[in-house]
N, C-alpha and C positions, 0 to 999 in steps of 0.2 A: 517412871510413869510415862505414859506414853501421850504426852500436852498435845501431839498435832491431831491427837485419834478422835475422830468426830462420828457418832454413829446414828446413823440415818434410819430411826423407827418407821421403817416404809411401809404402803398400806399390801397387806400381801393375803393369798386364799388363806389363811388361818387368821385373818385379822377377827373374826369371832373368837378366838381362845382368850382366854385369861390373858390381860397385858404384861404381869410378871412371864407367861411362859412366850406370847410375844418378843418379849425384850430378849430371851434369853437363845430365841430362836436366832433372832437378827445378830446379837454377837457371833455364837455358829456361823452363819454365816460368812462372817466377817471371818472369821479364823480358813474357812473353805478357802476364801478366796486368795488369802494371803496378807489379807490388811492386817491381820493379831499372827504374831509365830509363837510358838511353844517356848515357854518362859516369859513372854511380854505381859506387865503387870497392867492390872485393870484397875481402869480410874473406883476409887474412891465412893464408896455409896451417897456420901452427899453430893459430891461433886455431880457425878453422873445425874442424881436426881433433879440436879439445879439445871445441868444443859438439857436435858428432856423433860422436865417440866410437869415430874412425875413425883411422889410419895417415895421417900427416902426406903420403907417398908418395903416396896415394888421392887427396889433395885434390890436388895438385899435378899427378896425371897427367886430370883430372876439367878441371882449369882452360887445360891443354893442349890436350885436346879441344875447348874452349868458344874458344881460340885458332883452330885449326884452322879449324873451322867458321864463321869470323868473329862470331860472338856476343861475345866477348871482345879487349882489346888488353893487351900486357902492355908497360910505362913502366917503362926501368933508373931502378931506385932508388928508384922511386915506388910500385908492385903492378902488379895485376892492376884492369882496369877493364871496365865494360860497353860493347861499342860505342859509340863516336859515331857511327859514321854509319847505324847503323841506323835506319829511318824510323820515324815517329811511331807509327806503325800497324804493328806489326812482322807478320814473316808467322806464320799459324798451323801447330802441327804440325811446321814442319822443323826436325831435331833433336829433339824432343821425343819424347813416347812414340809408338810409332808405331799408322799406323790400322789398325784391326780389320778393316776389309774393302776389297776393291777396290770404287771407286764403281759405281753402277749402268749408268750411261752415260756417256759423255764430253761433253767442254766442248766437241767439234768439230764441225765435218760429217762425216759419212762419204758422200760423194757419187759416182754412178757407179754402184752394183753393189745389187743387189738378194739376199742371201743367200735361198738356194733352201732347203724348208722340210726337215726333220729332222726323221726320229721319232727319238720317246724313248730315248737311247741309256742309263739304268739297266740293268741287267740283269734281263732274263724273272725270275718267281717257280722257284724252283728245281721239278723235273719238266715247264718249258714244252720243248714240242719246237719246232724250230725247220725252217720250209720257206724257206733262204736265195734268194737268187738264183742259186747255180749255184757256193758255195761247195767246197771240198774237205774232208773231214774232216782235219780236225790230226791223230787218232789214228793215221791211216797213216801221215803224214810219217818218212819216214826220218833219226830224230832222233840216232842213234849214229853213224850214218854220218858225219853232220853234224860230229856234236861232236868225232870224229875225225879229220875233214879239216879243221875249223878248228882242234882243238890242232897239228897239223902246220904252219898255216901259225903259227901264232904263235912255235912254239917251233924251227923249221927255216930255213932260208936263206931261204924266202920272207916272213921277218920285215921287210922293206925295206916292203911293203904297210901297213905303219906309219904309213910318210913320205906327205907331199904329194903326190898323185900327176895323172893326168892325167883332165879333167872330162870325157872319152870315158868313162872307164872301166877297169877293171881290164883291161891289153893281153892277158891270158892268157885272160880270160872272153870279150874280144871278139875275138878268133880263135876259140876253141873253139866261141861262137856263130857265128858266121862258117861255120863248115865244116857246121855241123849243120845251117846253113840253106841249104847248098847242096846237101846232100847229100839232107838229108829233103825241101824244100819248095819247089825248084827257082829259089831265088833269085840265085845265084852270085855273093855278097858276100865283100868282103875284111874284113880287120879294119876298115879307114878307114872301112867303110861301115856300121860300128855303132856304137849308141851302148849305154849301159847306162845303166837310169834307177832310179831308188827306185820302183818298180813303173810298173805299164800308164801309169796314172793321171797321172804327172810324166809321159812321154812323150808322152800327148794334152796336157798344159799346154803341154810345148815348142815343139810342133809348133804349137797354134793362135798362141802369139803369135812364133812365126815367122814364119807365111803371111799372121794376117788384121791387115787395118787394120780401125779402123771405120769401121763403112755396108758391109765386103764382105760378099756374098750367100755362104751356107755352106749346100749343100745334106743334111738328114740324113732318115732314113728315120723315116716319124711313128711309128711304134713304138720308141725306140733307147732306148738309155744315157745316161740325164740325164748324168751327171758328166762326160760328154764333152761335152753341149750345156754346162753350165756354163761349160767351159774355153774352150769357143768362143765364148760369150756373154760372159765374163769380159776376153777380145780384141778385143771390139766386133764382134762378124761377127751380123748379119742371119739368123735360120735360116728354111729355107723345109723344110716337113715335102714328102717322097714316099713315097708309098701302099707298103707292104711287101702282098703278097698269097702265097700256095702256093710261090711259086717265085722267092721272096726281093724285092729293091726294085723297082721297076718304071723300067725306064732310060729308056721312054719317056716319061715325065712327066719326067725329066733334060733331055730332046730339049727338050720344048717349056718348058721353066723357062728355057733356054739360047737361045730363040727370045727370049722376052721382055727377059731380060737379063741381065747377066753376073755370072759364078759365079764365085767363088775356090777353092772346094774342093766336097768330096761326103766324106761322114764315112760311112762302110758295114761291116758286119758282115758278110762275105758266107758264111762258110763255115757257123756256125752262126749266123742272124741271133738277134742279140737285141735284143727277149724270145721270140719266135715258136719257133726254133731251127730253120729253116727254109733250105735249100739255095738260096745265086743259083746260077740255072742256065749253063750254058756259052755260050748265046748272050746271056744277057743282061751276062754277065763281059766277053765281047769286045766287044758294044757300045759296054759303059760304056769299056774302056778306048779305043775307037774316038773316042769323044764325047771324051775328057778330052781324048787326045794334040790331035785338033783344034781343040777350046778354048782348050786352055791351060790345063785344071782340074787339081787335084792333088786324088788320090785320097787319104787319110786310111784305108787299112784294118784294120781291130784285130783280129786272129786272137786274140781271146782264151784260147778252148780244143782249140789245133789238136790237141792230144795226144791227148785224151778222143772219140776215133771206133770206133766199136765193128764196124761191116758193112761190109765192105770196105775199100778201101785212103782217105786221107785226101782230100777233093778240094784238087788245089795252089791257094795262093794265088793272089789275081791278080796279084801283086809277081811271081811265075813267069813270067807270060807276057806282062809289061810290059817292051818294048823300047825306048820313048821315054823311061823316064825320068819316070813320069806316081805313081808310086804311092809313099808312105809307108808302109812296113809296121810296125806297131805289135803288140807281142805280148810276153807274160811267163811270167813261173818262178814266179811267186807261186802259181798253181794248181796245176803240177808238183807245189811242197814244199812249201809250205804258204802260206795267204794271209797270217801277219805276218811273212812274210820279203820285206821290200818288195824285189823285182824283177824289174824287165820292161828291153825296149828295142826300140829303134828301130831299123829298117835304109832306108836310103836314098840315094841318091847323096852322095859326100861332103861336095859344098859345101854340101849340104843338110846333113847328122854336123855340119858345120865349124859351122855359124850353131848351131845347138842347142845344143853344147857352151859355146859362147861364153855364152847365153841363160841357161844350165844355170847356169855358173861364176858368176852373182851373187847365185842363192839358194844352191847348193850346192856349195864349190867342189869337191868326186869326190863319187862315192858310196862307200858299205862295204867299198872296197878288201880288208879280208882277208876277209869274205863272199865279195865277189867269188871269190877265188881258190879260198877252198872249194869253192865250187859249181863254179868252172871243172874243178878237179882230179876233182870228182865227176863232171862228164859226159864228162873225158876217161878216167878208169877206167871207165865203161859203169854206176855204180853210178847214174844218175839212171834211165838208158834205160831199166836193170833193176825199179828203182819204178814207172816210169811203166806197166811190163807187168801189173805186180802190181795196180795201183791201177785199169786201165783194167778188166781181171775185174771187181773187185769194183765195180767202180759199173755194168760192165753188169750185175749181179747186181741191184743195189741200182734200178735205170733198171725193169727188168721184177717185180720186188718190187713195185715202185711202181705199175705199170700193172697189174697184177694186182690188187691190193687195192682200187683205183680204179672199177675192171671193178665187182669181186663188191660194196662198197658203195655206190659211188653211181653205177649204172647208170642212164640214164634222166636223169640230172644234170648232168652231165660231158659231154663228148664232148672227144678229145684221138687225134693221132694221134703215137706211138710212135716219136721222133726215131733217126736215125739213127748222134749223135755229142751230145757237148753233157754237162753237169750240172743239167742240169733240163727240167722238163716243162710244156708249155703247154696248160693246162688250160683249155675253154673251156666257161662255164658257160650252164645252159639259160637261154632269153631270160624267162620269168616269175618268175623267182629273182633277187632282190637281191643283188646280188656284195657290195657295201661290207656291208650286215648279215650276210651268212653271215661274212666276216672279221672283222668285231666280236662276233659268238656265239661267232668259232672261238675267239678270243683269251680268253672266260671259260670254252672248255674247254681249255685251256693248249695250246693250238696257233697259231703264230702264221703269217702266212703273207700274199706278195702281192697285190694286185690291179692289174687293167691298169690302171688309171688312174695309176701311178707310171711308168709306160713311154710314156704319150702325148704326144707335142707340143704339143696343142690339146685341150683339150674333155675328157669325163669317161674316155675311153678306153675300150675293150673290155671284154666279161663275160668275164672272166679272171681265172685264177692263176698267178702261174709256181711251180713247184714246184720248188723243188731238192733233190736227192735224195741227192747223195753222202756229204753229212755227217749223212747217219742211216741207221745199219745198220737193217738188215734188220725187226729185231724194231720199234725206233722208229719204219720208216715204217709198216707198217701201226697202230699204236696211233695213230698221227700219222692217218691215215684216218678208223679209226675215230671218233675225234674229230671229224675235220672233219665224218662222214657225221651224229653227234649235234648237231651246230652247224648243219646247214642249215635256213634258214627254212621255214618252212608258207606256203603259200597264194601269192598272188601278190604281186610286187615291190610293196614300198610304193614312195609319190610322196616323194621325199626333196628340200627344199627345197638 
């Protein structure tokens, strides 16, 4: 026994843990350092108890632990002893107090993927207004509604939405979707031919590493939605940007992209393109799907904001008037209700549902199952339909708000033309104004807000903003204006390195 070993119960960052696991920390320790070596026998449960001044129970459950964890061997009839086969050099840290912080980097590679750049996600100084990308306001979400159809399903017969259910998706959300997309958007899908995703976002992930290998050619519009190119760059697909113009993608540079060599997919916006928010026109919708069926391309279309159309009736998908079987139709509820209610989905031929679901089930085996159900019971009572009328008013209110004050301040600066559908506005700014310094002026007059350059495929991108406009009433977007119109530069564009 080891009579000179004296151990010092010191107050250390775990002194809140249980004092058995205290105790058992500090002997580690002590073995770390070299004060105990592998074989040195450990005083006596009373004993120890007696010089620490502690519950004979305390040492005894301390020396358990130090068992457990192999630090310790306990010999009938002989004690408690330190490891023998612990090596010379024992490890640092495990068991012992634990570390203060996560390391900075790892020991490994992380090879393959290049994370794409991220602004500051702290939160604005409180009074920043905020010009999103084409967000919804939370404030309208019909949140009682909500909280009503989800205490039903938890506390009603559709309490089974509990259990394990199926990586499609809640069956009552994907009929109900089903029918509203047959009926609004001329898709004529059954349940089998949807999926439900934790919003748009998981949808484009499924879908790319459904389709692409690496080295496939994935054609997207050089204007689009990085987080979609991520998904596709994330799958190894090759992106080749085509020119967005007035009257959406231009299918003829498809033609000759297809002339040169072969395509897996086309990734397209077409109802409201973003960022532009810009109509594909009807000839060039039938082209594309002309070109696909004959290729062999699959269309990826993301009807982001099919609901938010304010002049006239909606233009249908091109998943409507796709008879081969060529189109992926990608679209969500997160806008509907709000965007942290992650839900979107897929509709597509089944075998195509079938591989996704499968893809699905090994990051996520369901999604939100009684979510699901809420929401599903909400659009088959009419109470989603009912917000969506409510909410499309007010953002056409808040769309022309917008363009109005845009007019009266910064005439002369600006030029933008007055979209048809959509949650924001494509603001194009004059050509001797520095777009990137007027958004760093705007931002120390607490306005924060886009530039084209976040929407390019290549190169520094267009003198641009995108505006969005829904999640600021009335009063905020002109103050939001005003601001921007105090934030614009003087004189001409400087040369920015």
């Amino acid at each position: 026994m080891l009579r000179s070993w004296k151990l010092n119960l010191e107050v250390t960052p775990d002194s809140d843990a249980p004092l058995f696991v205290r105790l058992s920390r500090a002997i580690v320790r002590d073995i770390e350092r070299g004060r105990l070596s592998p074989g040195d026998a450990l005083p006596g449960t009373r004993a120890l108890a007696r010089q620490l001044g502690i519950h004979r129970n305390t040492v005894d459950a301390a020396y358990r632990e130090l068992i457990q964890q192999g630090w310790a061997s306990a010999e009938p009839s002989r004690g408690t002893f330190v490891s023998g086969t612990l090596p010379v050099k024992t490890p640092r840290g495990f068991g012992s107090a634990p570390r203060q912080r996560m390391p900075a980097r790892p020991a490994f590679r992380l090879d393959g993927w290049e994370e794409s750049p991220r602004e500051a996600t702290a939160p604005p100084p409180r009074g920043t207004l905020l010009f999103n990308d084409g967000a919804p306001d939370v404030r309208l979400a019909p949140a009682v509604e909500l909280s009503r159809a989800f205490r039903r399903v938890l506390t009603g017969r559709s309490r089974t939405t509990l259990a394990v259910g199926d990586p499609r998706g809640e069956p009552l959300l994907r009929r109900t979707l089903a029918r509203m997309l047959s009926e609004t958007r001329g898709l004529a899908a059954g349940e089998d031919d949807v999926l439900v995703t934790r919003g748009s976002q998981m949808g484009l992930f499924l879908v790319a590493r459904a389709l692409v290998r690496p080295g496939d050619v994935v054609a997207v519009e050089s204007l689009g939605y990085r987080p979609a190119w991520d998904a596709l760059r994330l799958a190894g697909a090759e992106l080749v940007g085509l020119p967005v113009d007035a009257h959406g993608m231009k299918v003829e540079a498809l033609q000759a992209l297809l002339a040169r060599k072969p395509v897996r997919a086309v990734f397209v916006t077409p109802h409201h393109q973003y960022p532009t928010t810009v109509t594909l026109t009807a000839a060039r919708r039938l082209e594309l799907l002309r070109l696909a069926e004959e290729a062999g391309v699959a269309i990826v279309e993301d009807d982001y904001d099919h609901e938010f159309h304010y002049e006239g009736r909606p233009v249908l998908p091109l998943a409507s008037a796709d008879r081969a079987g060529s189109v992926i139709y990608v679209g969500s509820l997160s806008k509907l209700v709000a965007p942290g209610l992650r839900l979107g989905y897929v509709a597509a031929p089944a075998p195509v549902v079938r591989r996704l679901a499968s893809l699905r089930a090994v990051v996520d085996r369901q999604g939100d199952a009684p979510l699901e159900r809420a929401v599903a019971e909400l659009l088959e009572e009419g109470e989603l339909q009912r917000h969506a009328r409510r909410a499309r008013r007010e953002y056409l209110v808040r769309r022309d708000v917008l363009a109005e004050a845009l007019r009266a301040e910064l005439e002369g600066r600006v030029d933008f033309d007055v979209p048809a559908g959509g949650l924001a506005l494509w603001t194009r700014v004059r050509e001797e104004l520095d777009v990137e310094l007027w958004a760093e002026q705007a931002g120390r007059e607490g306005v924060l807000l886009t530039t084209g350059r976040a929407f390019a495929l290549e190169g520094a991108g267009p003198r641009a903003f995108r505006l969005g406009y829904a999640s600021l009433n009335p009063a905020e977007l002109r103050e939001a204006v005003r601001r921007l119109a105090r934030a614009c530069p003087r004189g001409r564009r400087a040369s920015r390195a």
